[in-house]
Biopython code that builds the backbone (N, CA, C, O; Angstrom):
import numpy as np
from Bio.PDB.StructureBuilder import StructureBuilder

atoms = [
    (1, "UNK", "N", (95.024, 122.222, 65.336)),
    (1, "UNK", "CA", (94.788, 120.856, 65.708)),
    (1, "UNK", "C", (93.358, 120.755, 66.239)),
    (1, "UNK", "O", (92.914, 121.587, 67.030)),
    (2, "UNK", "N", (92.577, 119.619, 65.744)),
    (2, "UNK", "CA", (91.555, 119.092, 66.522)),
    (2, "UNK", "C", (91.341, 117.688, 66.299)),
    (2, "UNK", "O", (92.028, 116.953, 65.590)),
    (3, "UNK", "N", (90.037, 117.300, 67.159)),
    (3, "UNK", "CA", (90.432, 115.965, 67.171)),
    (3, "UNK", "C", (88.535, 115.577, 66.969)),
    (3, "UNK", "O", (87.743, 115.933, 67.842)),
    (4, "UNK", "N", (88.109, 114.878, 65.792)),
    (4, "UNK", "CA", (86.765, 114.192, 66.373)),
    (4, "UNK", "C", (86.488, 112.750, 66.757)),
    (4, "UNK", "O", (87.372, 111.894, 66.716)),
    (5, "UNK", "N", (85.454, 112.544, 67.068)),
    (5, "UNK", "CA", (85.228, 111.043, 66.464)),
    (5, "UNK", "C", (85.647, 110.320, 65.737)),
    (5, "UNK", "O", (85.169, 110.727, 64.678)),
    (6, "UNK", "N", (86.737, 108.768, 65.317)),
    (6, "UNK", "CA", (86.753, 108.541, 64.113)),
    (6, "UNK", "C", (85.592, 108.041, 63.332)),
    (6, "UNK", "O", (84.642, 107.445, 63.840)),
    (7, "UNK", "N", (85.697, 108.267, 62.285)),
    (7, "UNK", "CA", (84.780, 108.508, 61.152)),
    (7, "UNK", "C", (84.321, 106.796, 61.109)),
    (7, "UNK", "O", (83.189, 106.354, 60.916)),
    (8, "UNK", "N", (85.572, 106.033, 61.352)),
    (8, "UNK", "CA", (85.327, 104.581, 61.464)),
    (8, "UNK", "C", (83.913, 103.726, 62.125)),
    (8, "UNK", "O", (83.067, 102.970, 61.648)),
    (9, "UNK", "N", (84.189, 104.309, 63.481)),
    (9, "UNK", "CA", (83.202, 104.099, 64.383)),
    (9, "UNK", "C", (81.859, 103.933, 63.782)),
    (9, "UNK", "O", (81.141, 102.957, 64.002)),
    (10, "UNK", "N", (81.500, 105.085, 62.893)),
    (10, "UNK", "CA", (80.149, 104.996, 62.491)),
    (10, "UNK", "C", (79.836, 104.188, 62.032)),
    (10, "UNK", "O", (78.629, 104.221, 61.790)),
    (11, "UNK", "N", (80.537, 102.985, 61.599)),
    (11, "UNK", "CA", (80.223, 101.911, 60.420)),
    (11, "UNK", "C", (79.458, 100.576, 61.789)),
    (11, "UNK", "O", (79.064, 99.432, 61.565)),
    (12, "UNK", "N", (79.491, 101.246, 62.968)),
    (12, "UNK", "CA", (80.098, 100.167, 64.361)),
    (12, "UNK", "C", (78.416, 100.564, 65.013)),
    (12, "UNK", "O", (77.942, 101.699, 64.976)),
    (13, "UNK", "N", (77.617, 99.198, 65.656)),
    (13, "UNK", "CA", (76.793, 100.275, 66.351)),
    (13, "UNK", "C", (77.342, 100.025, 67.837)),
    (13, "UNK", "O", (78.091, 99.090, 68.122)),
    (14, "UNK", "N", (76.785, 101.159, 68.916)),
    (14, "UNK", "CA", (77.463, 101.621, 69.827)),
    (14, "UNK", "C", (76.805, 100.049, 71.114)),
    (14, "UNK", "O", (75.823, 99.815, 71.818)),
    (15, "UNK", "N", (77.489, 99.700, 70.919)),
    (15, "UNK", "CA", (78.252, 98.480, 71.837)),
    (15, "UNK", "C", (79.450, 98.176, 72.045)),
    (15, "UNK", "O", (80.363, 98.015, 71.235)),
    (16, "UNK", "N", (79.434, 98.065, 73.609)),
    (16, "UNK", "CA", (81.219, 97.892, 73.836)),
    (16, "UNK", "C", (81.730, 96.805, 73.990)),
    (16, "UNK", "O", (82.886, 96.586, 74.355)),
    (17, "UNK", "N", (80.413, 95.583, 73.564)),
    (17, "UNK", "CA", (80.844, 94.059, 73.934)),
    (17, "UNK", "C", (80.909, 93.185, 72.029)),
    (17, "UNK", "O", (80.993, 93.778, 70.953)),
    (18, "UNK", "N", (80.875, 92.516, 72.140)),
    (18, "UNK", "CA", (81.226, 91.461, 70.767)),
    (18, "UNK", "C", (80.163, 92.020, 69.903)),
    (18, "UNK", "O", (80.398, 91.734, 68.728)),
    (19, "UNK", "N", (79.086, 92.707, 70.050)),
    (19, "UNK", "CA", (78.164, 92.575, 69.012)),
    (19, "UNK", "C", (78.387, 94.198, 68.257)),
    (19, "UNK", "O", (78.176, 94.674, 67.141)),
    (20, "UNK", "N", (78.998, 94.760, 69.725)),
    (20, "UNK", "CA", (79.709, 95.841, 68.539)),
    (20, "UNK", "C", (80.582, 96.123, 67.922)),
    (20, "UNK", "O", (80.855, 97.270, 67.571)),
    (21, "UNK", "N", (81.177, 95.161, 67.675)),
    (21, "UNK", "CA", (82.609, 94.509, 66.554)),
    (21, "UNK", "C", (81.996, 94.063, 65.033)),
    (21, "UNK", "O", (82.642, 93.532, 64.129)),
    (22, "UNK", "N", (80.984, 94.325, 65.024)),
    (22, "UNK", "CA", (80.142, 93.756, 63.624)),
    (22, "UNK", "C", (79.577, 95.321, 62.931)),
    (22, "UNK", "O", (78.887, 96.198, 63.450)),
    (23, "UNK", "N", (80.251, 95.223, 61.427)),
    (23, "UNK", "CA", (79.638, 96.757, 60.868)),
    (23, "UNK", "C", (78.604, 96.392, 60.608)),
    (23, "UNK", "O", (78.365, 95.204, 60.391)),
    (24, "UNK", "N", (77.774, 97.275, 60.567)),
    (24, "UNK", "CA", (76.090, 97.566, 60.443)),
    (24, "UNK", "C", (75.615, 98.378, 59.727)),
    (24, "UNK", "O", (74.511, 98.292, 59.189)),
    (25, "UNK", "N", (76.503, 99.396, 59.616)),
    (25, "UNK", "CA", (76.497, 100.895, 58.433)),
    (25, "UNK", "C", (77.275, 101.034, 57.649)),
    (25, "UNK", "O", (78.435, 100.814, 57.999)),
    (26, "UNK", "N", (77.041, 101.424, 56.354)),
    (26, "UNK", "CA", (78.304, 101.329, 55.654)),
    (26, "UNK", "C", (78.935, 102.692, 56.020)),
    (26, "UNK", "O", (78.170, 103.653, 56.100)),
    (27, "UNK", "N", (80.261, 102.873, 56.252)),
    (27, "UNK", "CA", (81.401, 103.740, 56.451)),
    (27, "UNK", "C", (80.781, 104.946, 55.392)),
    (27, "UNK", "O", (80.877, 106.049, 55.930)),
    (28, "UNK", "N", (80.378, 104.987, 54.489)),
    (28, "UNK", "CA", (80.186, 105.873, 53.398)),
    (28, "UNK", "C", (78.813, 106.456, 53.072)),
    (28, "UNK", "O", (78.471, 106.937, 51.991)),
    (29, "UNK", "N", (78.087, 106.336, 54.172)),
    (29, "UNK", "CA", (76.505, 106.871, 54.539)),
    (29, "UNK", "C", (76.638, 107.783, 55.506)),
    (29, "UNK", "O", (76.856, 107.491, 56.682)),
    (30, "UNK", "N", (76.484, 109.222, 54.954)),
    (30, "UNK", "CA", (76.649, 110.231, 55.752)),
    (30, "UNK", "C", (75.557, 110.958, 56.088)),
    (30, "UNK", "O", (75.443, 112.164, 55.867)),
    (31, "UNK", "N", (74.475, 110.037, 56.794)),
    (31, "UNK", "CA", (73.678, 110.768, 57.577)),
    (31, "UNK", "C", (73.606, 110.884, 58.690)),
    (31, "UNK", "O", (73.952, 110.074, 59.550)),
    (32, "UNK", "N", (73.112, 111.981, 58.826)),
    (32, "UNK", "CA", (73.529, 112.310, 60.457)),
    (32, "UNK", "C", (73.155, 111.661, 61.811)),
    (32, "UNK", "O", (71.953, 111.411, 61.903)),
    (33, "UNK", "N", (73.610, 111.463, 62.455)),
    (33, "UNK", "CA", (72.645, 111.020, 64.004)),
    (33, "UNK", "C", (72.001, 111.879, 64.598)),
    (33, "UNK", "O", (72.366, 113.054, 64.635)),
    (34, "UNK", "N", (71.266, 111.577, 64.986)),
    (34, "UNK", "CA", (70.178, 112.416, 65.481)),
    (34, "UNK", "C", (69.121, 112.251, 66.716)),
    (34, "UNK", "O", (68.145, 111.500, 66.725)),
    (35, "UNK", "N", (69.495, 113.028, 67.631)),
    (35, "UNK", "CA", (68.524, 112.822, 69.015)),
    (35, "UNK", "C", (67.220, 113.587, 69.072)),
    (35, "UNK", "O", (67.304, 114.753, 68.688)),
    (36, "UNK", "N", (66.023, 113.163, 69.478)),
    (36, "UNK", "CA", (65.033, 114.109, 69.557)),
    (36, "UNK", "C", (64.800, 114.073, 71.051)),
    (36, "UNK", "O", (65.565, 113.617, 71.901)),
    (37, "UNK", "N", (63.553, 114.659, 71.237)),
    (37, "UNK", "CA", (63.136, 114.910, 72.422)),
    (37, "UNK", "C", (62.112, 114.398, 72.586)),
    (37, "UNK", "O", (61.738, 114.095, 71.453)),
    (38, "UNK", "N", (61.013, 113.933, 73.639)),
    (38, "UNK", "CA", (59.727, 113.882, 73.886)),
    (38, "UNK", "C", (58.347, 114.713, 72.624)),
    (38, "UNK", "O", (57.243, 114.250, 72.337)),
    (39, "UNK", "N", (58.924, 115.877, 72.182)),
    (39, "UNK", "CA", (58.004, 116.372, 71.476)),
    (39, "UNK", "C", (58.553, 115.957, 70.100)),
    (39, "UNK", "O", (57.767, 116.314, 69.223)),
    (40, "UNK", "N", (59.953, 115.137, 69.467)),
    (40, "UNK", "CA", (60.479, 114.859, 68.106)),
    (40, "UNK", "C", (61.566, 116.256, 67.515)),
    (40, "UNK", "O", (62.301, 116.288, 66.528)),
    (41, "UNK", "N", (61.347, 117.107, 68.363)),
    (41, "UNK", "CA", (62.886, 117.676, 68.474)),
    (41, "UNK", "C", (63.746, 117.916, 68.116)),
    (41, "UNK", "O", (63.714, 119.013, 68.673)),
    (42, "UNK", "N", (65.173, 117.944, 67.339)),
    (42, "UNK", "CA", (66.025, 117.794, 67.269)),
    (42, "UNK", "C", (66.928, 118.305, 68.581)),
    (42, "UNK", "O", (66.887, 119.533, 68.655)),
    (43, "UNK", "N", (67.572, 117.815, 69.424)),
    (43, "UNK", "CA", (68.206, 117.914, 70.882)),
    (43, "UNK", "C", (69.889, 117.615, 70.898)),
    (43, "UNK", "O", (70.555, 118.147, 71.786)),
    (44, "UNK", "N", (70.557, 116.732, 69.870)),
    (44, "UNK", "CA", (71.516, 115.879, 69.353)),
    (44, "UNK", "C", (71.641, 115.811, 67.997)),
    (44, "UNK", "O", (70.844, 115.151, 67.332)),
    (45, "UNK", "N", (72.865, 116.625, 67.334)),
    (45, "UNK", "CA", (72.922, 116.018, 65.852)),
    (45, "UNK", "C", (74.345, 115.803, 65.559)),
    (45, "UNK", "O", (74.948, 116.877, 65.559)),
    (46, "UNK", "N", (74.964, 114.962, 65.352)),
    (46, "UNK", "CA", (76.361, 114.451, 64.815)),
    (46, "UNK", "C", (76.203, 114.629, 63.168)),
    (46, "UNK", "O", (75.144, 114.239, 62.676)),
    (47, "UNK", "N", (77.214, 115.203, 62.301)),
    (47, "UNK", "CA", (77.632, 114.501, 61.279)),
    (47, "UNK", "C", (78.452, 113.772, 60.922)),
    (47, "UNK", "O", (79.568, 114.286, 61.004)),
    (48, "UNK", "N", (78.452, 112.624, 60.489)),
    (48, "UNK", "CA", (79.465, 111.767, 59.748)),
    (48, "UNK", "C", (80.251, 112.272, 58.758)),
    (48, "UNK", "O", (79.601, 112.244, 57.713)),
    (49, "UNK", "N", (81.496, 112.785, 58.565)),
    (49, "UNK", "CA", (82.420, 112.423, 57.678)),
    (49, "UNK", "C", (83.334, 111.472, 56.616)),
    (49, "UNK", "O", (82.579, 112.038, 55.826)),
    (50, "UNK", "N", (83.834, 110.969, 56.156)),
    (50, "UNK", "CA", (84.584, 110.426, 56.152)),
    (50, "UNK", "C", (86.246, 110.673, 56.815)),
    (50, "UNK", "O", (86.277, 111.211, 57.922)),
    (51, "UNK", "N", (87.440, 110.341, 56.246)),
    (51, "UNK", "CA", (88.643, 110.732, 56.190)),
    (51, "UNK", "C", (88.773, 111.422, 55.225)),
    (51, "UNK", "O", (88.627, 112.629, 55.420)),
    (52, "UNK", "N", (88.994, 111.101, 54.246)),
    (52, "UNK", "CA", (88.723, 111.755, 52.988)),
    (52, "UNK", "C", (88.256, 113.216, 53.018)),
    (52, "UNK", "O", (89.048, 114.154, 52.926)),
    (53, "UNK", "N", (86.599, 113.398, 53.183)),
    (53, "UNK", "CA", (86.132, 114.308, 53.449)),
    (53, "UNK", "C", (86.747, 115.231, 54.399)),
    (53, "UNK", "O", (86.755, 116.432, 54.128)),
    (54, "UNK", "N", (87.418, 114.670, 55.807)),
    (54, "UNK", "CA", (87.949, 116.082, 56.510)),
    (54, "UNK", "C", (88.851, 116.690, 55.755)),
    (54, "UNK", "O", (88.904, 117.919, 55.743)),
    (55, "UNK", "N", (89.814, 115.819, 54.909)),
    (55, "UNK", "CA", (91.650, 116.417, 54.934)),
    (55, "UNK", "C", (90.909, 117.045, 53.444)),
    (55, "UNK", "O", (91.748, 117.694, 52.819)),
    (56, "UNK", "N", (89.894, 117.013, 52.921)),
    (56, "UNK", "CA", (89.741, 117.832, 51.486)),
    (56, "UNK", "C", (88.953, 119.557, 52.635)),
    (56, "UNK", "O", (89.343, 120.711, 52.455)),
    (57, "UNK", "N", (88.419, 119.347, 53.147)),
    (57, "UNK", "CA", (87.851, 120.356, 54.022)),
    (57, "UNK", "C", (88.708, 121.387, 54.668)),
    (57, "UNK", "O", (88.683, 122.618, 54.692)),
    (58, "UNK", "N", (89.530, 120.407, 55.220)),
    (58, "UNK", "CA", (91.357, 121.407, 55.709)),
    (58, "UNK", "C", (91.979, 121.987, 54.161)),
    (58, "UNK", "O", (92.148, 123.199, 54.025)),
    (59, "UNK", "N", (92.228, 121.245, 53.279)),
    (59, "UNK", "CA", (92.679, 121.748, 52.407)),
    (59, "UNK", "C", (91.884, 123.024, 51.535)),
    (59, "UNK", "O", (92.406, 124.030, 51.055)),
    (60, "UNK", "N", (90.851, 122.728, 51.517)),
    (60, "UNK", "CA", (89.942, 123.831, 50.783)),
    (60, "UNK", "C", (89.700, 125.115, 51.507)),
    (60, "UNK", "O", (89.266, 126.049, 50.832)),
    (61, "UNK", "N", (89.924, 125.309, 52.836)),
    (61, "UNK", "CA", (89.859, 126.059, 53.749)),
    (61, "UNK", "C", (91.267, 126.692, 53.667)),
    (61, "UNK", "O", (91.394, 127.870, 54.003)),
    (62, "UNK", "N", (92.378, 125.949, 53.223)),
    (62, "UNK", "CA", (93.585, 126.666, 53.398)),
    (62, "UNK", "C", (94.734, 126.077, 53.960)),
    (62, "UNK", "O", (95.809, 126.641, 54.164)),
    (63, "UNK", "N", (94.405, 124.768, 54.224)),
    (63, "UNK", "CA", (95.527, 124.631, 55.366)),
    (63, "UNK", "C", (96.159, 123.328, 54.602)),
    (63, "UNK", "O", (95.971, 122.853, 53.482)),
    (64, "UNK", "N", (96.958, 122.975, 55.662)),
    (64, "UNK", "CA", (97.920, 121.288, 54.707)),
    (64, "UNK", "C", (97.951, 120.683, 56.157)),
    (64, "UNK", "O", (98.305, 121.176, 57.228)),
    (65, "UNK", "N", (97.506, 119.564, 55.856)),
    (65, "UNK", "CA", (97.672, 118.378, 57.130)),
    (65, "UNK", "C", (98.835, 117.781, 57.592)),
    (65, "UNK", "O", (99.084, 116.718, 57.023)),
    (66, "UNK", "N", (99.585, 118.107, 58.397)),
    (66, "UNK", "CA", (100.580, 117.790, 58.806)),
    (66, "UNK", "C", (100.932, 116.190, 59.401)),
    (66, "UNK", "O", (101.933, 115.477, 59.470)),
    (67, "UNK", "N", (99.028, 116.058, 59.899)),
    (67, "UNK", "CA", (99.377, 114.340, 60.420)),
    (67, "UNK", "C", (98.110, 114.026, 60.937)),
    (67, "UNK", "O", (97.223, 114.864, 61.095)),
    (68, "UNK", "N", (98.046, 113.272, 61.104)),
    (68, "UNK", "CA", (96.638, 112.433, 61.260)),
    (68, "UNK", "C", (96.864, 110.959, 62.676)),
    (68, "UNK", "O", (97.175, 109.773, 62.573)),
    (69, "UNK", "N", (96.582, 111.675, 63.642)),
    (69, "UNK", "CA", (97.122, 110.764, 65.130)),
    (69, "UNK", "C", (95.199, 110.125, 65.358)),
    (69, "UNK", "O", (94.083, 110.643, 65.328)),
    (70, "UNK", "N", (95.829, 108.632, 65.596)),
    (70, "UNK", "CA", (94.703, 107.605, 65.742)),
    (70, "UNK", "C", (95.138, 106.992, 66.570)),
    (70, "UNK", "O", (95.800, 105.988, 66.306)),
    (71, "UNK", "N", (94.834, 107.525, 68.266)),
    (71, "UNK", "CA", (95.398, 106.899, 69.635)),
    (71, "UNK", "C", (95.090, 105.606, 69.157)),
    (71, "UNK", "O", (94.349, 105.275, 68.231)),
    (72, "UNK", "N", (95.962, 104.736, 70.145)),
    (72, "UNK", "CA", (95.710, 103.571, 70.359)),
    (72, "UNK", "C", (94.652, 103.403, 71.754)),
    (72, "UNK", "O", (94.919, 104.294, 72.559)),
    (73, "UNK", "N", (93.559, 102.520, 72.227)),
    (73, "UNK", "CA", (93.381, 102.292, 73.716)),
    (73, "UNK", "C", (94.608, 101.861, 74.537)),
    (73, "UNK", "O", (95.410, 101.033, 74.105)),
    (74, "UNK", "N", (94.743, 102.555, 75.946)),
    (74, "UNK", "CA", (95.865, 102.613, 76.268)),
    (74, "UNK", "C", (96.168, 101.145, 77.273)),
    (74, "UNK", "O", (95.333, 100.511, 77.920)),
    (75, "UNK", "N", (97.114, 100.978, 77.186)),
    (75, "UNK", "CA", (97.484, 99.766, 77.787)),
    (75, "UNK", "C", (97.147, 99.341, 79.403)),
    (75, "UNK", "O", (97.524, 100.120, 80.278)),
    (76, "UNK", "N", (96.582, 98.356, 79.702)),
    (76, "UNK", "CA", (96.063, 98.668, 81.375)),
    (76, "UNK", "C", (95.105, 99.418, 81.396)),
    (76, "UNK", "O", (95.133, 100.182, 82.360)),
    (77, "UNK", "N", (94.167, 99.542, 80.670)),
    (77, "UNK", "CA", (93.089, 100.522, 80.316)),
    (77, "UNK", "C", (91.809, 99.498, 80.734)),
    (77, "UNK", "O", (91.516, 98.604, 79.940)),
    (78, "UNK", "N", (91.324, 99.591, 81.542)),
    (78, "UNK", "CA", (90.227, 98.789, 82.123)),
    (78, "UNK", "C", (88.720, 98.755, 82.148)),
    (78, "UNK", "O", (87.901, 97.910, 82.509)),
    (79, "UNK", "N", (88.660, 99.668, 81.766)),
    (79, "UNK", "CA", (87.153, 100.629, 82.202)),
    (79, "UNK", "C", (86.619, 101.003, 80.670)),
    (79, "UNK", "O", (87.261, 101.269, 79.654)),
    (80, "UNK", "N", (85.057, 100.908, 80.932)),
    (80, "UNK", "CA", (84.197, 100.861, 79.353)),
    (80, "UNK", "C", (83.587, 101.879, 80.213)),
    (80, "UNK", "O", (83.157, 102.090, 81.347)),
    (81, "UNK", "N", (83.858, 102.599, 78.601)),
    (81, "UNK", "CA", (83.175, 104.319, 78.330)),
    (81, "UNK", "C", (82.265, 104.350, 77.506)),
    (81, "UNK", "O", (82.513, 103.905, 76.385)),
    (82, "UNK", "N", (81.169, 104.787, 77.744)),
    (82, "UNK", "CA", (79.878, 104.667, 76.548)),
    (82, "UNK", "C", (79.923, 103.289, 75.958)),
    (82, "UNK", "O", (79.773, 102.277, 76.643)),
    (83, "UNK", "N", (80.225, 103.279, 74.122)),
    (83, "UNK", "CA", (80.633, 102.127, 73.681)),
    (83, "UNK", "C", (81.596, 101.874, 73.305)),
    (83, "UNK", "O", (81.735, 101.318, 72.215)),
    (84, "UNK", "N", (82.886, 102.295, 74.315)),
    (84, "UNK", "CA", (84.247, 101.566, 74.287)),
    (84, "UNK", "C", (84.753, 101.064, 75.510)),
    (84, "UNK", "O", (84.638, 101.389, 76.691)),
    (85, "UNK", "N", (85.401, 100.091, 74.825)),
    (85, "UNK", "CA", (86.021, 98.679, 75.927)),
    (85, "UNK", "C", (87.031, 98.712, 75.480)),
    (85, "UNK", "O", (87.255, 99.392, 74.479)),
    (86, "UNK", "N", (88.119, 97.861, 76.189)),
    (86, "UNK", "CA", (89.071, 97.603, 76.292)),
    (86, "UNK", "C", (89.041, 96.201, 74.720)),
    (86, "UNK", "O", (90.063, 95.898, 74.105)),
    (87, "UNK", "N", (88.022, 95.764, 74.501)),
    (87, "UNK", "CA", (87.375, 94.748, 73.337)),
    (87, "UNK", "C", (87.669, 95.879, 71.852)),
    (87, "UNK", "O", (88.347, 95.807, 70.826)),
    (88, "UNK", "N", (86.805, 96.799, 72.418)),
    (88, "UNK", "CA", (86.588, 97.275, 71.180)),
    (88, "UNK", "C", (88.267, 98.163, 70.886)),
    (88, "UNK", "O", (88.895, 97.884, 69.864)),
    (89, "UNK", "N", (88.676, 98.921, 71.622)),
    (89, "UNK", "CA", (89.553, 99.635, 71.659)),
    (89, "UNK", "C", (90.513, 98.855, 71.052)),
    (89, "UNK", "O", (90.881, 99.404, 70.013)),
    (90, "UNK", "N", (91.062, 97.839, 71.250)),
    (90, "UNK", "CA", (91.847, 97.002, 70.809)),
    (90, "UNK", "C", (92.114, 96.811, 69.348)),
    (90, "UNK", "O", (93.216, 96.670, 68.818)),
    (91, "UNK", "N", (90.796, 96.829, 68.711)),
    (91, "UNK", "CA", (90.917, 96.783, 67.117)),
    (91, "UNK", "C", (90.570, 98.234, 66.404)),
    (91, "UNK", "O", (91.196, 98.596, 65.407)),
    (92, "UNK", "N", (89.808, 98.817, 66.832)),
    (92, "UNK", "CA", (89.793, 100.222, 66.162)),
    (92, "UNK", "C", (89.667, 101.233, 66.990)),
    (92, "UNK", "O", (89.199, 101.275, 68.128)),
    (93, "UNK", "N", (90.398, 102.529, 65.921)),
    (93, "UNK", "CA", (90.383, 103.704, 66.664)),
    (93, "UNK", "C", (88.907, 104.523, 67.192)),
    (93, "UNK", "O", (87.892, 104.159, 66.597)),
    (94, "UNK", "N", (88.781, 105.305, 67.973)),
    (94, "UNK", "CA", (87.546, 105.678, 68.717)),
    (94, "UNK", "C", (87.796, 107.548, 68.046)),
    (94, "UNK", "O", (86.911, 108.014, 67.328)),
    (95, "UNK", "N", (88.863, 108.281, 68.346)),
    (95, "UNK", "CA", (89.165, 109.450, 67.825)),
    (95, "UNK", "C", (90.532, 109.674, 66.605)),
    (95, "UNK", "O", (91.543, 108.973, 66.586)),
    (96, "UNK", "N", (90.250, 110.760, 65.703)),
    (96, "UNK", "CA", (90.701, 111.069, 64.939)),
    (96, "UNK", "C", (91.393, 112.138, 65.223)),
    (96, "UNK", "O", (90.632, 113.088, 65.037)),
    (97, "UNK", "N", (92.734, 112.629, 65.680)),
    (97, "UNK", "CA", (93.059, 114.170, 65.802)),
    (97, "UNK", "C", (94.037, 114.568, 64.360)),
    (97, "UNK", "O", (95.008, 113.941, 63.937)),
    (98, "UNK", "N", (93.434, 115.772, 63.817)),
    (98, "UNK", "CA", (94.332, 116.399, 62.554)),
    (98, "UNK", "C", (95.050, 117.282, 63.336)),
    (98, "UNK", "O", (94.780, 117.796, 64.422)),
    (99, "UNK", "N", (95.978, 117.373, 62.630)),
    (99, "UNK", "CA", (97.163, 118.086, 63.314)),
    (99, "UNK", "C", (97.400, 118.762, 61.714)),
    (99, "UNK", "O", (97.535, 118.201, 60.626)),
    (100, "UNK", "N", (97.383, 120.573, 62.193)),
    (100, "UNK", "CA", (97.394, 121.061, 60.262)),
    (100, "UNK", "C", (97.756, 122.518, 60.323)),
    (100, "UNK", "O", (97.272, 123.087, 61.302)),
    (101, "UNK", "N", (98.348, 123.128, 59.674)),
    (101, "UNK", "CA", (98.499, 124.430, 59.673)),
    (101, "UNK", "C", (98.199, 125.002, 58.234)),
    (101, "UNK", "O", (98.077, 124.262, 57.257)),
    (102, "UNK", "N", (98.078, 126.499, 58.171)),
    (102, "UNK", "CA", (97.763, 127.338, 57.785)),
    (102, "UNK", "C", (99.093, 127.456, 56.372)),
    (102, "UNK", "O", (100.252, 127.863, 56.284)),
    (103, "UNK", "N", (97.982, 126.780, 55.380)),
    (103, "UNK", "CA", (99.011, 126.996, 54.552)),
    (103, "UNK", "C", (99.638, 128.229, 53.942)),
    (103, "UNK", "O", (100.608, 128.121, 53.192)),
]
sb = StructureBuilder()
sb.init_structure("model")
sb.init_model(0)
sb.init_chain("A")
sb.init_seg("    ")
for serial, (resi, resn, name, xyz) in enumerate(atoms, 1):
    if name == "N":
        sb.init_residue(resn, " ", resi, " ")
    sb.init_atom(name, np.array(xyz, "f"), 0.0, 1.0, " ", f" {name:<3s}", serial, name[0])
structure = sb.get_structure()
């Protein structure tokens, strides 16, 4: 089992109020994010996936996906984290956990 980012998110830019409810990226542009430093750096690098892309990755590696858990934000949940709110949380998932064993 692990769990990343959902892949969704990326399509989202990181705002936790109304303006980050609007896609901006398409879901299917997998370049990476990327932080530098004062000197240009690389300090931060995310890759984007898709869905798709993980469960062919589990499979090619060996394994079979047993399930695919996309918390909900939890109810009475009050408090904005980076760029999630109780706004955003509401309509899409924030993490992806595969749940998979060893085929």
């Amino acid at each position: 089992m692990f769990a990343t980012t959902h892949p969704l998110r990326w399509a989202f830019p990181d705002d936790p109020g109304p303006a980050g409810l609007t896609v901006r990226t398409s879901y299917f542009d997998r370049s990476p994010y990327v932080e530098v430093d004062e000197a240009g750096e690389p300090v931060y690098v995310e890759h984007h996936r898709t869905l798709g892309d993980r469960v062919r990755e589990l499979v090619d590696a060996g394994f079979r996906l047993v399930d695919l858990v996309e918390p909900e934000w939890p109810a009475g949940h009050s408090r904005e984290w980076g760029q999630w709110s109780p706004l955003r949380g509401a309509l899409v998932p924030g993490t992806a956990i595969y749940v998979a064993e060893k085929s």
